[in-house]
C-alpha positions in Angstrom: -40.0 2.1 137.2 -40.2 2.1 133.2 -36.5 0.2 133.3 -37.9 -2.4 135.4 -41.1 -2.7 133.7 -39.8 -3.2 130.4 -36.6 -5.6 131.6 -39.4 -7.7 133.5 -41.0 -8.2 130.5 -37.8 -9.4 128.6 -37.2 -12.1 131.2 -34.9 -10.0 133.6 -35.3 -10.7 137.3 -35.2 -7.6 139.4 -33.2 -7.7 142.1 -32.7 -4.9 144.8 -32.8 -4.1 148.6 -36.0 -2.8 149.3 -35.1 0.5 150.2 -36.9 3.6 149.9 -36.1 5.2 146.3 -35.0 4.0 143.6 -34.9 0.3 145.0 -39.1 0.6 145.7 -39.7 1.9 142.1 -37.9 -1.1 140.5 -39.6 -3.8 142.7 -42.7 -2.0 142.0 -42.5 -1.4 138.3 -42.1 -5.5 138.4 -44.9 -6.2 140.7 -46.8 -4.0 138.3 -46.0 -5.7 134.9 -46.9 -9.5 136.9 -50.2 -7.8 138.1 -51.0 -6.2 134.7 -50.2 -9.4 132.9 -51.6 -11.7 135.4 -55.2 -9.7 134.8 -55.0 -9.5 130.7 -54.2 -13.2 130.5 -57.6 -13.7 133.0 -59.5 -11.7 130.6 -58.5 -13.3 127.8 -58.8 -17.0 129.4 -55.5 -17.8 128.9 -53.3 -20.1 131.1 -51.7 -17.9 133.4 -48.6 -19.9 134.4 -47.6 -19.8 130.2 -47.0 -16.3 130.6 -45.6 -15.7 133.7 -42.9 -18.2 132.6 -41.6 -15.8 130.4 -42.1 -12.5 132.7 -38.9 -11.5 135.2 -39.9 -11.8 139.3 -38.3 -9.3 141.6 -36.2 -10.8 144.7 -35.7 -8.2 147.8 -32.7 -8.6 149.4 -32.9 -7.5 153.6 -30.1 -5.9 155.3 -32.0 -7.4 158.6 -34.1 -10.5 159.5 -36.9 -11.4 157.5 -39.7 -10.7 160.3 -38.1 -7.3 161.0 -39.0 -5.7 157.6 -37.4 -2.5 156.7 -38.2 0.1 156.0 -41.7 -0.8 157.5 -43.2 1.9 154.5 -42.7 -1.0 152.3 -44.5 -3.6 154.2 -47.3 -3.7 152.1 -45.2 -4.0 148.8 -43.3 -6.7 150.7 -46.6 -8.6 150.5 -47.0 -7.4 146.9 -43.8 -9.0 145.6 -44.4 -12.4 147.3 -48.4 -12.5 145.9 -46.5 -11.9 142.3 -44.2 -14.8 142.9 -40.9 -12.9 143.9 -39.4 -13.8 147.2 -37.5 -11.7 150.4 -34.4 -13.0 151.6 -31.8 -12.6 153.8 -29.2 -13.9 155.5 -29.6 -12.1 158.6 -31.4 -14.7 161.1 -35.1 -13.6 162.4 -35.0 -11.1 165.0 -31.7 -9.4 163.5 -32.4 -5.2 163.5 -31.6 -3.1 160.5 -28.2 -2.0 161.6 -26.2 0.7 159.6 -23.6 -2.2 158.6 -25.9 -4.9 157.5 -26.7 -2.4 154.7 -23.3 -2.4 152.5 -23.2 -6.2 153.1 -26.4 -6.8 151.8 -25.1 -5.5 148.8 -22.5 -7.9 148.2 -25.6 -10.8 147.7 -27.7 -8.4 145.2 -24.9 -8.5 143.6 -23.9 -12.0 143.4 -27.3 -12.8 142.3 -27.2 -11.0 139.4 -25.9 -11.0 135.7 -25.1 -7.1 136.0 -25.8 -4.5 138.1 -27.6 -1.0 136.7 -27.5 2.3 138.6 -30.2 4.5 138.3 -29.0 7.2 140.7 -26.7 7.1 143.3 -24.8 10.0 145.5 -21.1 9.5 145.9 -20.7 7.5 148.4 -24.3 5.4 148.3 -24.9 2.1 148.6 -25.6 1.9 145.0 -21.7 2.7 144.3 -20.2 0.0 146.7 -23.1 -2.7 145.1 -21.5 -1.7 141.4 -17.5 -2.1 143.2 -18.8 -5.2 144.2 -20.2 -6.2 141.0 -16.9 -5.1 139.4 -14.9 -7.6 142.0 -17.3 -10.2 141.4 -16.9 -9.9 137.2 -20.1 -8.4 136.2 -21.0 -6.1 133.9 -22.0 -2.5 135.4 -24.6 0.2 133.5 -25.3 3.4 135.0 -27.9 5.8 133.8 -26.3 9.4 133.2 -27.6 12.0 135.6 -27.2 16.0 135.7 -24.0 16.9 136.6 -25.3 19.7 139.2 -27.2 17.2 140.6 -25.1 15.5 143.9 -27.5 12.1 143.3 -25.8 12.1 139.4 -22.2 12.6 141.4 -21.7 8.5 141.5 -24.1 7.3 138.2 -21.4 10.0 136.0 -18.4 8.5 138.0 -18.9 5.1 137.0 -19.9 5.8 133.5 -16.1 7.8 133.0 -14.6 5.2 134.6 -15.9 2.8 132.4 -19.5 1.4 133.0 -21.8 0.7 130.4 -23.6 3.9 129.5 -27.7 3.6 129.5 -30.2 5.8 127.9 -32.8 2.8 127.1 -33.5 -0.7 128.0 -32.2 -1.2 124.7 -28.4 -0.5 126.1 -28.4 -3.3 128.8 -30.7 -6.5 126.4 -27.5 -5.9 123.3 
């Protein structure tokens, strides 16, 4: 949540599926940082819309339709990110379910999106690892955070970095 905090602040839009994990804890950090911001600048009697210029908004990408929300534990933040002035999209048309292989195509659009794509954690074969082979396909530049390598949700962030992604220990690493 600190990464997206602190990239939010530099301008960086957040973008992510909305997934339990790691994906909550960067649109959250972002929603945090706009709500934070939002209420110094009210203290302070400053225009509002000045600062949130220069702030990064979060967009949530669905692997389903928009009015079937999932995973339903994040309805609420759902509501969060749009009362920031992020957005959810998807090109799944209303009614479409959460199936298993919306998921890795999802991906493909965070992606595409974005300048560059940072992994925080990600399991061998996890949907974080086919959204970085995407962003390597599509040209981008791909950071991955360095993880214990005991630990099987390190297995694909130390796997990327020794085959060549950008290796991040700060937020410094991905704004040079």
């Amino acid at each position: 949540m600190d990464f997206s905090k602190k990239l939010s602040q530099k301008g960086f839009q957040i973008i992510s599926g909305l997934a339990l994990g790691i994906d909550t804890y960067a649109h959250l950090g972002n929603v945090q940082i706009l709500l934070q911001n939002k209420q110094i600048n009210q203290n302070k009697q400053i225009k509002v819309n000045s600062i949130e210029n220069i702030l990064g908004n979060t967009i949530a990408v669905l692997g389903c339709g928009i009015d079937k929300l999932y995973p339903t534990q994040n309805r609420e933040l759902a509501n969060w990110i749009l009362k920031t002035g992020g957005c959810i999209i998807s090109e799944y048309p209303k009614g479409t379910n959460p199936l298993k292989e919306n998921f890795p195509q999802r991906n493909r659009i965070i992606s595409g999106l974005s300048n560059g794509v940072l992994v925080v954690e990600a399991g061998e074969k996890s949907g974080a690892i086919i959204t970085a082979n995407i962003a390597l396909e599509q040209g981008k530049d791909v950071f991955a955070i360095p993880g214990n390598i005991n630990s099987p949700q390190s297995f694909g962030t130390n796997k990327l970095i020794y085959d060549g992604a950008i290796i991040v220990t700060s937020v410094k690493d991905i704004i040079e």
